[in-house]
PDB file of N, CA, C, O and CB in Angstrom:
ATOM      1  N   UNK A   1      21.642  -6.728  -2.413  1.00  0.00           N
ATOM      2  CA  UNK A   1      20.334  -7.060  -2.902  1.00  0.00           C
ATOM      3  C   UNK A   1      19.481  -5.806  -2.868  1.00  0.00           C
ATOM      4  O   UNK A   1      19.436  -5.207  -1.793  1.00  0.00           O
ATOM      5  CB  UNK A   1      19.701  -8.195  -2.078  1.00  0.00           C
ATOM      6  N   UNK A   2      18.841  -5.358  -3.839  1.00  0.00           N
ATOM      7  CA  UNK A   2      18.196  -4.272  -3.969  1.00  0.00           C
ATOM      8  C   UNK A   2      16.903  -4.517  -3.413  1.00  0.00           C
ATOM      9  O   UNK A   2      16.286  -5.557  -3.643  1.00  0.00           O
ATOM     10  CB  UNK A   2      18.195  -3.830  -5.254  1.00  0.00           C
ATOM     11  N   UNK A   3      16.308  -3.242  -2.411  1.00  0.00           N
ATOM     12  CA  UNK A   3      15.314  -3.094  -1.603  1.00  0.00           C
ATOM     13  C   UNK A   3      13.790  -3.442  -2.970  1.00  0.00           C
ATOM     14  O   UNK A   3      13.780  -2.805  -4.023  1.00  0.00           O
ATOM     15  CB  UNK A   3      15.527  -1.312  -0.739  1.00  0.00           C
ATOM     16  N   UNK A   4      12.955  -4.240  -2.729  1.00  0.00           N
ATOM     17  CA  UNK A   4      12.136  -4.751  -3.070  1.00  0.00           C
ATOM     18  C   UNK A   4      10.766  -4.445  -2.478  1.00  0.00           C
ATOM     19  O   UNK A   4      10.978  -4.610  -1.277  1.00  0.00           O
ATOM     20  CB  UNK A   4      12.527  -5.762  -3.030  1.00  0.00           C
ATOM     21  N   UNK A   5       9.523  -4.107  -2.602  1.00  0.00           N
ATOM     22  CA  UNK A   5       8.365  -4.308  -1.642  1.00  0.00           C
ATOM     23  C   UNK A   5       7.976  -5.877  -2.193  1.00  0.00           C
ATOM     24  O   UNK A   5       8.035  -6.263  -3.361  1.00  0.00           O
ATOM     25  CB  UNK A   5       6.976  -2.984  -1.813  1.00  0.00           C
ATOM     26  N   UNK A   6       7.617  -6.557  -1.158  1.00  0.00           N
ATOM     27  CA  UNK A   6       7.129  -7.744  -1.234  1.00  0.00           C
ATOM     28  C   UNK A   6       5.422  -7.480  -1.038  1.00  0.00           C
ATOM     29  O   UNK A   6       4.671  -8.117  -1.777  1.00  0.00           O
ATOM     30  CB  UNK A   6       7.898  -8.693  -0.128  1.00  0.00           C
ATOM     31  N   UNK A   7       4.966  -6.735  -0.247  1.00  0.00           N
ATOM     32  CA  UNK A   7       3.439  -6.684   0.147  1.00  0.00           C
ATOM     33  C   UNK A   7       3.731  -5.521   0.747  1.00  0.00           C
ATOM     34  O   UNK A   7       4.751  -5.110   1.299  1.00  0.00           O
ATOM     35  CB  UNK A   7       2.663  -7.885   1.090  1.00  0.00           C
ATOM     36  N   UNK A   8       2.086  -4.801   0.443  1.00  0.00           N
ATOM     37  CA  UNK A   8       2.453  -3.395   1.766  1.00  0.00           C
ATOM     38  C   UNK A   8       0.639  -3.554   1.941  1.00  0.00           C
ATOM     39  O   UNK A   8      -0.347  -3.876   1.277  1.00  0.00           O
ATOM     40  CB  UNK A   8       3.376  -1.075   0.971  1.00  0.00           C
ATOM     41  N   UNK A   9       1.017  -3.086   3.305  1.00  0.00           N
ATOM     42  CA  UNK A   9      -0.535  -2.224   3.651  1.00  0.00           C
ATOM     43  C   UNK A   9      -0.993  -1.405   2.674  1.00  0.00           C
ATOM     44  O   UNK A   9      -2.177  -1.442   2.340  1.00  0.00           O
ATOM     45  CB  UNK A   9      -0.512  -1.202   4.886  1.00  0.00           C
ATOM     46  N   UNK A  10      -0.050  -0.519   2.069  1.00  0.00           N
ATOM     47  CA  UNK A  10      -1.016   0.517   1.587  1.00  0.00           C
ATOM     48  C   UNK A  10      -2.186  -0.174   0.307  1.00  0.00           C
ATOM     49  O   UNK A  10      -3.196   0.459  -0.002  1.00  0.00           O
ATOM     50  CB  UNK A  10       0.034   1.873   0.910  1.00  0.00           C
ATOM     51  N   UNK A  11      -1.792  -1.743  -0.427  1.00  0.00           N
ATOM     52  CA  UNK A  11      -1.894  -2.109  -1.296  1.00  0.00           C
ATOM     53  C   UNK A  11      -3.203  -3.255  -0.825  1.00  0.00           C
ATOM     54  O   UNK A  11      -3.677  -4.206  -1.447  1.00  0.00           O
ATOM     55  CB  UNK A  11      -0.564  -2.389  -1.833  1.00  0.00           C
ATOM     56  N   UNK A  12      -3.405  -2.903   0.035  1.00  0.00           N
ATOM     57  CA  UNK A  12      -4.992  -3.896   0.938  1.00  0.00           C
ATOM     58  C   UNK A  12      -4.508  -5.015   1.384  1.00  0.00           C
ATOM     59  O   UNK A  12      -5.303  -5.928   1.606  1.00  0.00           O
ATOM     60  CB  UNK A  12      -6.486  -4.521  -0.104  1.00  0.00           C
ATOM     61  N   UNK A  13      -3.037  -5.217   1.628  1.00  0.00           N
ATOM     62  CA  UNK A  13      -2.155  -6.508   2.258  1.00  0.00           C
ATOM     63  C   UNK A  13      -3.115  -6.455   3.752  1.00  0.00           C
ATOM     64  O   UNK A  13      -3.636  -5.410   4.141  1.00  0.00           O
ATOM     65  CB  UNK A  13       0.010  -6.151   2.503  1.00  0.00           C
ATOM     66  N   UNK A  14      -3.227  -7.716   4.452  1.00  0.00           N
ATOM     67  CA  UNK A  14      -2.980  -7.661   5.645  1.00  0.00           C
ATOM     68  C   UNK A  14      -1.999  -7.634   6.411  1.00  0.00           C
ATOM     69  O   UNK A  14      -0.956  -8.070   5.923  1.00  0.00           O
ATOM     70  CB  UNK A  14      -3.376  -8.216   5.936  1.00  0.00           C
ATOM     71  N   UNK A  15      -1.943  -7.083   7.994  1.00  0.00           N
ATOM     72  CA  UNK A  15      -0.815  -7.433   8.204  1.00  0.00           C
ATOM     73  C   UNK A  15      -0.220  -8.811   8.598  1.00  0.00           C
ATOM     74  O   UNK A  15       0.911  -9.281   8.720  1.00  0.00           O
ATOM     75  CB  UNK A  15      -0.584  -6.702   8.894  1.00  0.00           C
ATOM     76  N   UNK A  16      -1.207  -9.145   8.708  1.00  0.00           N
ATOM     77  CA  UNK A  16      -0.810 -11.287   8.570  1.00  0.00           C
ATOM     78  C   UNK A  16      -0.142 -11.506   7.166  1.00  0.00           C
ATOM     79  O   UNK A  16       0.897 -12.168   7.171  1.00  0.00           O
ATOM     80  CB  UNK A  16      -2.680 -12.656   8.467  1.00  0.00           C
ATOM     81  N   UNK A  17      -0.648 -10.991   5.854  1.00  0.00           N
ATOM     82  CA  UNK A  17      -0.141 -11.003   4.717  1.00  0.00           C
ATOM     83  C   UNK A  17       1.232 -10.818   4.309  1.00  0.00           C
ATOM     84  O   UNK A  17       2.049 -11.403   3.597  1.00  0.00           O
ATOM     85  CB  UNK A  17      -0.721 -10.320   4.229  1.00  0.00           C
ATOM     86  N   UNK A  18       1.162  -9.528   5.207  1.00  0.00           N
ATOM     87  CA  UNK A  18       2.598  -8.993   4.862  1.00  0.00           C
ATOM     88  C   UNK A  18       3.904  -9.491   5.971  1.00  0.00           C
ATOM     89  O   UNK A  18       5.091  -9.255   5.748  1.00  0.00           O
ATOM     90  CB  UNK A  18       2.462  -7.228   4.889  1.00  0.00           C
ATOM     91  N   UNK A  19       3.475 -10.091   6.974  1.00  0.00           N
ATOM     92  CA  UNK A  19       3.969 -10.859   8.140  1.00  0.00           C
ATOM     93  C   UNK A  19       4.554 -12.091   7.351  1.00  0.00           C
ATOM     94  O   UNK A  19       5.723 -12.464   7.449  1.00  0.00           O
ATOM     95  CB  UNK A  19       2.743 -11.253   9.321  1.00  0.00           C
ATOM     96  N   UNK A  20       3.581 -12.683   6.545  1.00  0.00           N
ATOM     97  CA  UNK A  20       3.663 -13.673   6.305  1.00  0.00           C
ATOM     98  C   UNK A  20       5.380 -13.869   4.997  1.00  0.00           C
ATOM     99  O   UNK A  20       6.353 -14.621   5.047  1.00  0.00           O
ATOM    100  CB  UNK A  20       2.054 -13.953   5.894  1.00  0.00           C
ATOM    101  N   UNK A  21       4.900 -12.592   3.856  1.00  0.00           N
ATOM    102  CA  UNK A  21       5.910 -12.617   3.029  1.00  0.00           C
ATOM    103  C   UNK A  21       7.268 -12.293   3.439  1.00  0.00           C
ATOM    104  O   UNK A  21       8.296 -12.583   2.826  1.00  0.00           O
ATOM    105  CB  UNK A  21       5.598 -11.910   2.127  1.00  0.00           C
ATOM    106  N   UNK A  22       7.150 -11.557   4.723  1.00  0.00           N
ATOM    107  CA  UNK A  22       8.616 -11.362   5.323  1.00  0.00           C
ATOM    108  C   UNK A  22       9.202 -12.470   5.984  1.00  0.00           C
ATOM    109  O   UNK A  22      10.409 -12.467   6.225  1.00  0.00           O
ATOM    110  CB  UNK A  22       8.669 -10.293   6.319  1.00  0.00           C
ATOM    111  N   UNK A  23       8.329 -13.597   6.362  1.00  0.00           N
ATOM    112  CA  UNK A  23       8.636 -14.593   7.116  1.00  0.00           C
ATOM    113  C   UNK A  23       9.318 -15.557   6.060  1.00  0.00           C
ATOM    114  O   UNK A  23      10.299 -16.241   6.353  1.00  0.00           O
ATOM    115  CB  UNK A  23       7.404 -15.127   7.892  1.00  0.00           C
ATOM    116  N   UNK A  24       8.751 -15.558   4.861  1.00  0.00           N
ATOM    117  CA  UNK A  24       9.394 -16.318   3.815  1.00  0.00           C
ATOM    118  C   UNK A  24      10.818 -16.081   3.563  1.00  0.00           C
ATOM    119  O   UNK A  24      11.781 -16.823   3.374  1.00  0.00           O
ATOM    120  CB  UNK A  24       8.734 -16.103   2.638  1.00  0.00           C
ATOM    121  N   UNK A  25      10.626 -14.653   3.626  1.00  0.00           N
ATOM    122  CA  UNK A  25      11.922 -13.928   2.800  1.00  0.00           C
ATOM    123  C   UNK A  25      12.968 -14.152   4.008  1.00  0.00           C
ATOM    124  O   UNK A  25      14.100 -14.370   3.575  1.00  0.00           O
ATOM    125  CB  UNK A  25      11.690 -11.979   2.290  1.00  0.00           C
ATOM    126  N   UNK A  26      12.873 -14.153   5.384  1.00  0.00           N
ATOM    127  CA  UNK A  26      13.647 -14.547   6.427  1.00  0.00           C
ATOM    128  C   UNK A  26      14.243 -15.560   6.053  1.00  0.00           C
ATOM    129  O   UNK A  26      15.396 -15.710   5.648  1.00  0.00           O
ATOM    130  CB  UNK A  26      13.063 -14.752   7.541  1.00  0.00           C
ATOM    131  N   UNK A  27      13.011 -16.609   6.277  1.00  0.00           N
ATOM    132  CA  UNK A  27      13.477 -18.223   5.816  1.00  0.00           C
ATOM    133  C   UNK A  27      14.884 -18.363   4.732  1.00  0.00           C
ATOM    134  O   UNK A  27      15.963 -18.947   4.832  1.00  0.00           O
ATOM    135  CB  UNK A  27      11.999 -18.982   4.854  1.00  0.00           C
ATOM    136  N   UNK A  28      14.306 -17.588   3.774  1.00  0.00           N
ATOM    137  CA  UNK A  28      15.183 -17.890   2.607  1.00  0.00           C
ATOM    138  C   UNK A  28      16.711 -17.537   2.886  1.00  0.00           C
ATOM    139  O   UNK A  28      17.693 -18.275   2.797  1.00  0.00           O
ATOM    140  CB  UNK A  28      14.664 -17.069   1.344  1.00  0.00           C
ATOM    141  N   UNK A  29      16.654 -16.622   3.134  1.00  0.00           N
ATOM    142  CA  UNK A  29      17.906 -15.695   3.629  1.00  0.00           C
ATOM    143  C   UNK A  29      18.956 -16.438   4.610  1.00  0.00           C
ATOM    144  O   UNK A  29      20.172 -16.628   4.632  1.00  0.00           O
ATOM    145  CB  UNK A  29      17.305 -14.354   4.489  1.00  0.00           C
ATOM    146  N   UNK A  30      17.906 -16.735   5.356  1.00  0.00           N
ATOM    147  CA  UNK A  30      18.695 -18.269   6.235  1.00  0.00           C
ATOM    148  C   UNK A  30      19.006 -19.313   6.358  1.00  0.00           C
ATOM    149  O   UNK A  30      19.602 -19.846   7.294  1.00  0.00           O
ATOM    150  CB  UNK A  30      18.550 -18.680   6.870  1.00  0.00           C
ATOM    151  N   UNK A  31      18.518 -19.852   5.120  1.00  0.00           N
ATOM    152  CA  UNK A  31      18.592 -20.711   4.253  1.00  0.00           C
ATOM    153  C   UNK A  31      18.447 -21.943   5.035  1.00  0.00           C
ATOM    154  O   UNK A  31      19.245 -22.865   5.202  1.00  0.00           O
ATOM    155  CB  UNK A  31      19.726 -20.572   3.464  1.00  0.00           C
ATOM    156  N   UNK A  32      16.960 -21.718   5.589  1.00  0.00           N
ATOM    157  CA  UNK A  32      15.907 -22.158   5.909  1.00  0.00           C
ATOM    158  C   UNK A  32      15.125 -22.929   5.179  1.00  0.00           C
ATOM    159  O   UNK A  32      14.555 -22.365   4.245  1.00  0.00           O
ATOM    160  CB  UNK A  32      15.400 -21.396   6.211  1.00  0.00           C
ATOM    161  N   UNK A  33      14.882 -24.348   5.372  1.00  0.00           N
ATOM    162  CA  UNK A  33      13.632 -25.115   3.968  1.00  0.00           C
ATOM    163  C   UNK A  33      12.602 -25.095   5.152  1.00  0.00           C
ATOM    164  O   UNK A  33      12.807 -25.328   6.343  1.00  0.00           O
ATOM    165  CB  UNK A  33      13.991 -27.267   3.004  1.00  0.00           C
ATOM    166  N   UNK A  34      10.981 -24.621   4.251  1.00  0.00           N
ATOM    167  CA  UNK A  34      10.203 -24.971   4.936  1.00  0.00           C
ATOM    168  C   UNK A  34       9.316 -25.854   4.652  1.00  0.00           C
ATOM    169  O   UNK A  34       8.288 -26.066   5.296  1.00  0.00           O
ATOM    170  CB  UNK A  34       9.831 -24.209   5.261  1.00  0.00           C
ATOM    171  N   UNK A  35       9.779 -26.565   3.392  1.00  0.00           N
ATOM    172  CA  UNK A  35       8.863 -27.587   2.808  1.00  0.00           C
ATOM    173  C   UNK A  35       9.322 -29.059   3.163  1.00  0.00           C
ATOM    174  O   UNK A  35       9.862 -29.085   4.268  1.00  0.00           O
ATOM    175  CB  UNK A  35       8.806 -27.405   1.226  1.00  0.00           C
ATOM    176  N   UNK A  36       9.266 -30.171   2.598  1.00  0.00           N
ATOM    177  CA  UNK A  36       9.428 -31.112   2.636  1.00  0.00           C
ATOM    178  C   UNK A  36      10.569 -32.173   1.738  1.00  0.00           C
ATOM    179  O   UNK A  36      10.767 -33.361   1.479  1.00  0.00           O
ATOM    180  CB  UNK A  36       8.387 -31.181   2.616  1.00  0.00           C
ATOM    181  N   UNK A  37      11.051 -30.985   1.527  1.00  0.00           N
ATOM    182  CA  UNK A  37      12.687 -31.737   0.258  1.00  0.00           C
ATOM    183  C   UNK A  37      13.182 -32.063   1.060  1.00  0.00           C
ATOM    184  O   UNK A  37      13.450 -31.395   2.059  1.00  0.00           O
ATOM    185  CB  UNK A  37      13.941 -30.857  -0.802  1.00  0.00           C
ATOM    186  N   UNK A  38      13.469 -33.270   0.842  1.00  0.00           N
ATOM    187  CA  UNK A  38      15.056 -34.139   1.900  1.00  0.00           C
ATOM    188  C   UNK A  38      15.982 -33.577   1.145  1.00  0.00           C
ATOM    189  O   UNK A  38      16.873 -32.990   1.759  1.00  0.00           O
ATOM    190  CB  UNK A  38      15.421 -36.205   1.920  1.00  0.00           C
ATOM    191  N   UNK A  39      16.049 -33.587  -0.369  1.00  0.00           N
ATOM    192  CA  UNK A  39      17.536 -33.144  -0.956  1.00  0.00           C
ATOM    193  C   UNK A  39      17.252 -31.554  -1.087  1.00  0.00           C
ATOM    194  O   UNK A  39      17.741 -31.218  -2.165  1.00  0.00           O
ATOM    195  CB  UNK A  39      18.025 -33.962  -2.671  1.00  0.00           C
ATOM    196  N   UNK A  40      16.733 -30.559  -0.518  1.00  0.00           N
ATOM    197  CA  UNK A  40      17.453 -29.352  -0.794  1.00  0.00           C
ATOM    198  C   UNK A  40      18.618 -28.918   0.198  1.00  0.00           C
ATOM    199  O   UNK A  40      18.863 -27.712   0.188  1.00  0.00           O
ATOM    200  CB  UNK A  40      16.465 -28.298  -0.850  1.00  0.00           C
ATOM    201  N   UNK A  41      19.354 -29.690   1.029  1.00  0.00           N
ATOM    202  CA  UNK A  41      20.323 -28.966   1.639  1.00  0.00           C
ATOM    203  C   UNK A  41      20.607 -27.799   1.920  1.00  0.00           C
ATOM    204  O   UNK A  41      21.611 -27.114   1.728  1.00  0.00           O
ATOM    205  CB  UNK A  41      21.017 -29.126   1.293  1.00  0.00           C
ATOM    206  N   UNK A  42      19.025 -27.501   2.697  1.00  0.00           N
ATOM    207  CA  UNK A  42      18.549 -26.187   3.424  1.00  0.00           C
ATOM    208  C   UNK A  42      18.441 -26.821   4.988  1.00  0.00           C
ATOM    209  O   UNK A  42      18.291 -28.039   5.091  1.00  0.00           O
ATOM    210  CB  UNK A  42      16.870 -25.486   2.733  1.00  0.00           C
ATOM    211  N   UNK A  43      18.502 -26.156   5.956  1.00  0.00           N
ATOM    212  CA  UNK A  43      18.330 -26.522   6.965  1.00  0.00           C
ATOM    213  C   UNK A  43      16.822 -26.904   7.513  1.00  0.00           C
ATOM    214  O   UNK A  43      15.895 -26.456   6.837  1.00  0.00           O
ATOM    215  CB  UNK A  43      18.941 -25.691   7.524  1.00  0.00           C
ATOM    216  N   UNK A  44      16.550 -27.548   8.466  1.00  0.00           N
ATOM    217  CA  UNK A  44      14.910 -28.049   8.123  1.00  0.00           C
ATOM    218  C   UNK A  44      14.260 -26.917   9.575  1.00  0.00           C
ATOM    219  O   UNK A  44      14.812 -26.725  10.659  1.00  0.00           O
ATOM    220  CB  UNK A  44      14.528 -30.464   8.415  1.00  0.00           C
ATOM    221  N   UNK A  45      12.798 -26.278   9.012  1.00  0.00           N
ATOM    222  CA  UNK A  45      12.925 -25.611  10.220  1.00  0.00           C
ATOM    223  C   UNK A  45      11.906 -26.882  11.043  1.00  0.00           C
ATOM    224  O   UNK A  45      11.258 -27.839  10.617  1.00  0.00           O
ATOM    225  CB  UNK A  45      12.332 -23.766  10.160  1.00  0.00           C
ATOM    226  N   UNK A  46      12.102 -26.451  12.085  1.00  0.00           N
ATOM    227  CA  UNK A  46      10.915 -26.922  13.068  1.00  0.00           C
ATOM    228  C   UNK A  46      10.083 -26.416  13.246  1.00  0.00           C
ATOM    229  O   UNK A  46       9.895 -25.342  12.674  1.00  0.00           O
ATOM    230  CB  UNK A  46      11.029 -27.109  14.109  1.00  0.00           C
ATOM    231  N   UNK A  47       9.165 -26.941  14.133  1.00  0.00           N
ATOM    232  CA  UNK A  47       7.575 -25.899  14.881  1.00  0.00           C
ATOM    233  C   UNK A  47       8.158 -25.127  15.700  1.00  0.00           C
ATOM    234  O   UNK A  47       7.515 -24.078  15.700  1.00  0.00           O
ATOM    235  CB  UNK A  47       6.194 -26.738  15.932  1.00  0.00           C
ATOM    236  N   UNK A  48       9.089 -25.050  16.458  1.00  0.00           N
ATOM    237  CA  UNK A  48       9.323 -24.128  17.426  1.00  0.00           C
ATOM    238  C   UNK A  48      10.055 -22.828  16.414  1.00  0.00           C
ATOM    239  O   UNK A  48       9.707 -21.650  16.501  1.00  0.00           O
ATOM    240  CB  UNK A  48      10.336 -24.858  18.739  1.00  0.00           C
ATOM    241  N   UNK A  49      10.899 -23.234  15.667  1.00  0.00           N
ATOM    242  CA  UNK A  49      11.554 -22.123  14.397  1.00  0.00           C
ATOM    243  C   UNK A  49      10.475 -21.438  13.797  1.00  0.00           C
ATOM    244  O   UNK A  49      10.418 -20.249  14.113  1.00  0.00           O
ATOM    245  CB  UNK A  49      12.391 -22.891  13.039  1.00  0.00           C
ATOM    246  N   UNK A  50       9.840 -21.732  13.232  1.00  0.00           N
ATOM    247  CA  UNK A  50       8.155 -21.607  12.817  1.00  0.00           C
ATOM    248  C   UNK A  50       7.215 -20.373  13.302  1.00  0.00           C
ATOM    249  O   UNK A  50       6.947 -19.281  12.803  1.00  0.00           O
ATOM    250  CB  UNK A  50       7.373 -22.906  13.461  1.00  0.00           C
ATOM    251  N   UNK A  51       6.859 -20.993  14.420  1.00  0.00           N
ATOM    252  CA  UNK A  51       6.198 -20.463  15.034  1.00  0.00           C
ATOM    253  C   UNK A  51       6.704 -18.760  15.916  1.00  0.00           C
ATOM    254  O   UNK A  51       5.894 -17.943  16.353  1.00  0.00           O
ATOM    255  CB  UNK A  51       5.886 -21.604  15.718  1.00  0.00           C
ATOM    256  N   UNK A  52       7.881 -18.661  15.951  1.00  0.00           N
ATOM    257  CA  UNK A  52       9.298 -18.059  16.659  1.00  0.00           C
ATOM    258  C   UNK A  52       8.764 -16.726  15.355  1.00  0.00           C
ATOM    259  O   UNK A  52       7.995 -15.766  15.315  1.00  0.00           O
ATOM    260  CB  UNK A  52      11.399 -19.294  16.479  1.00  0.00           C
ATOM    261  N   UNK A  53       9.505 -17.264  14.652  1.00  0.00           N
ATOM    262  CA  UNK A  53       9.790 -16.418  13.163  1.00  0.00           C
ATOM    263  C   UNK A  53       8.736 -15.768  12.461  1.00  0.00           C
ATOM    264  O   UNK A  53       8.776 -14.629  11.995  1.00  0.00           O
ATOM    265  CB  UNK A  53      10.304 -17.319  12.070  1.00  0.00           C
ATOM    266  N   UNK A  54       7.932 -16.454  12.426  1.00  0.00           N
ATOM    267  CA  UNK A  54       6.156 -15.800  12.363  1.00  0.00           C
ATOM    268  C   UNK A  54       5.877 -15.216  13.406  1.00  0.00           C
ATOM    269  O   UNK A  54       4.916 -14.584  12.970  1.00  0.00           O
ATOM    270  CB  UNK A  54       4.878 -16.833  12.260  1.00  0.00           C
ATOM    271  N   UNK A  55       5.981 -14.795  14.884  1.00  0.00           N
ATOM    272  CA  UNK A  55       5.644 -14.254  15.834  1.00  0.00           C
ATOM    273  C   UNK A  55       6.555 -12.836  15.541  1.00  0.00           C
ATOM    274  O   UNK A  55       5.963 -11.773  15.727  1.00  0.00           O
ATOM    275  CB  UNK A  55       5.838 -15.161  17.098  1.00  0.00           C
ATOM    276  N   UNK A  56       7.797 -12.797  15.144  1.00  0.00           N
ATOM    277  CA  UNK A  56       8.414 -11.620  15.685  1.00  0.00           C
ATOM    278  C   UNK A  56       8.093 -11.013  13.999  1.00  0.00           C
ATOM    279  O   UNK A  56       8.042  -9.790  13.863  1.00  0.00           O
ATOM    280  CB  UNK A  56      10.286 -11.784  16.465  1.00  0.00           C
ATOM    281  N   UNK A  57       7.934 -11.709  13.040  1.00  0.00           N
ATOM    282  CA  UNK A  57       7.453 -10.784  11.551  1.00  0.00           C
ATOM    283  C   UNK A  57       5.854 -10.100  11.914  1.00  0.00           C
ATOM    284  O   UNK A  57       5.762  -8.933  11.532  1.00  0.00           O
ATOM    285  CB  UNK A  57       7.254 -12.117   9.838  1.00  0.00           C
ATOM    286  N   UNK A  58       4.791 -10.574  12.488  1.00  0.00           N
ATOM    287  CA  UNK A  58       4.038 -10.086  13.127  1.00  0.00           C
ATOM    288  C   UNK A  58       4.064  -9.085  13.863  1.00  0.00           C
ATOM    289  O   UNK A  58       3.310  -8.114  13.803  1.00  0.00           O
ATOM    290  CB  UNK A  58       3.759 -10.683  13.540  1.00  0.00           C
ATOM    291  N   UNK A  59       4.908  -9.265  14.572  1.00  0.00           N
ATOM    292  CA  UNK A  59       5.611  -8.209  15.884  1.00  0.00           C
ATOM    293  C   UNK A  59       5.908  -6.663  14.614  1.00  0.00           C
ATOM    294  O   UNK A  59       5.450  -5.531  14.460  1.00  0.00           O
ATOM    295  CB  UNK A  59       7.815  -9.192  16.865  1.00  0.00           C
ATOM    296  N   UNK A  60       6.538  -7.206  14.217  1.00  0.00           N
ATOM    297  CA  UNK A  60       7.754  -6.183  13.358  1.00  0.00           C
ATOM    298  C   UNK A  60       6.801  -5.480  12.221  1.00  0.00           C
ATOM    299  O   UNK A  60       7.467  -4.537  11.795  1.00  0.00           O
ATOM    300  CB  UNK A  60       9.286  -7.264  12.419  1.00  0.00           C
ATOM    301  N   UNK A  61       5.801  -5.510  11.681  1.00  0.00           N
ATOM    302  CA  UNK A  61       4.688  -5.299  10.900  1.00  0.00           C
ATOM    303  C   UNK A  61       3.816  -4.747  11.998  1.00  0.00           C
ATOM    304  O   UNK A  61       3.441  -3.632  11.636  1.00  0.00           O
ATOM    305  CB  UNK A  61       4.140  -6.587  10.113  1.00  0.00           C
ATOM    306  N   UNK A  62       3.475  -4.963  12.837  1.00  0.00           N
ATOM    307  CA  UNK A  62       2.093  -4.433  13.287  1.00  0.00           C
ATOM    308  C   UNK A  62       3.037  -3.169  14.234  1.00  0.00           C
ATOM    309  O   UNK A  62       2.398  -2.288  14.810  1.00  0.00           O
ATOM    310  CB  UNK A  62       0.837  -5.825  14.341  1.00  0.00           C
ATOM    311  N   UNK A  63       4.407  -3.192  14.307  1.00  0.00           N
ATOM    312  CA  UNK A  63       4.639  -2.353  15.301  1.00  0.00           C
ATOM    313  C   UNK A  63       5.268  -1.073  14.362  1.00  0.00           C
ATOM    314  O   UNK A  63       5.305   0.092  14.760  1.00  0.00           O
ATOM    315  CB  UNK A  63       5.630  -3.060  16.508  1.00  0.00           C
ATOM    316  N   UNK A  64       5.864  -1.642  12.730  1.00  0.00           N
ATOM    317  CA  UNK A  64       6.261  -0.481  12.142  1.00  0.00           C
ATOM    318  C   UNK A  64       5.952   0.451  12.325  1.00  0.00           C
ATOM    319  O   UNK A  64       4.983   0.435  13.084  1.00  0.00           O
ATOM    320  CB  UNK A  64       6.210  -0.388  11.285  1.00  0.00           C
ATOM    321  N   UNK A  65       6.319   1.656  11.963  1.00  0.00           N
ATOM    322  CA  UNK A  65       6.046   2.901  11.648  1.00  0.00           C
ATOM    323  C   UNK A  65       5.992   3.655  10.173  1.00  0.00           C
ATOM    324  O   UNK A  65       6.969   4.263   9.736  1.00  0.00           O
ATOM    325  CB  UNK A  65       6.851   3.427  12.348  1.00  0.00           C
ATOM    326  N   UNK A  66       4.762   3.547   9.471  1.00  0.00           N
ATOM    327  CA  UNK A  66       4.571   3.543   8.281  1.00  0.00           C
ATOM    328  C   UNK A  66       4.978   5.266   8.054  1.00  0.00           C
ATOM    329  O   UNK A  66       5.199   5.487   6.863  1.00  0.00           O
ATOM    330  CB  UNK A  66       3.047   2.916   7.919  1.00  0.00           C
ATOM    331  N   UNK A  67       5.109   6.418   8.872  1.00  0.00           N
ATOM    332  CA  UNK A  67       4.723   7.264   7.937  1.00  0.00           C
ATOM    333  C   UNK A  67       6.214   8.200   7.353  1.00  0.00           C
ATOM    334  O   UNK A  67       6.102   9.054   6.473  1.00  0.00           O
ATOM    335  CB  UNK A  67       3.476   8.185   8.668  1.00  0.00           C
TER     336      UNK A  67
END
């Protein structure tokens, strides 16, 4: 899969913003549902998955090293 920017700081993202689009892109990858389809035969996350996965994309964004 070819490297993509999803959001950046330099582009007035926050880093909640950009936390946020990596958290998606996790999800997906893991094939993770975070919505409410009974039939997508994605795994369902929970609040504790959730909350987990958004904490360490946070983590991982505010701790990068941009330069």
């Amino acid at each position: 899969m070819p490297n993509r920017v999803i959001a950046s700081a330099d582009e007035g993202s926050s880093a909640e913003q950009v936390a946020y689009q990596l958290f998606l892109h996790v999800a997906d990858v893991e094939g993770i549902s975070l919505g409410r389809d009974e039939d997508s035969g994605r795994k369902k996350a929970d609040r504790d998955w959730i909350l987990k996965a958004y904490s360490q994309c946070i983590w991982a964004v505010r701790t990068a090293d941009y330069s």
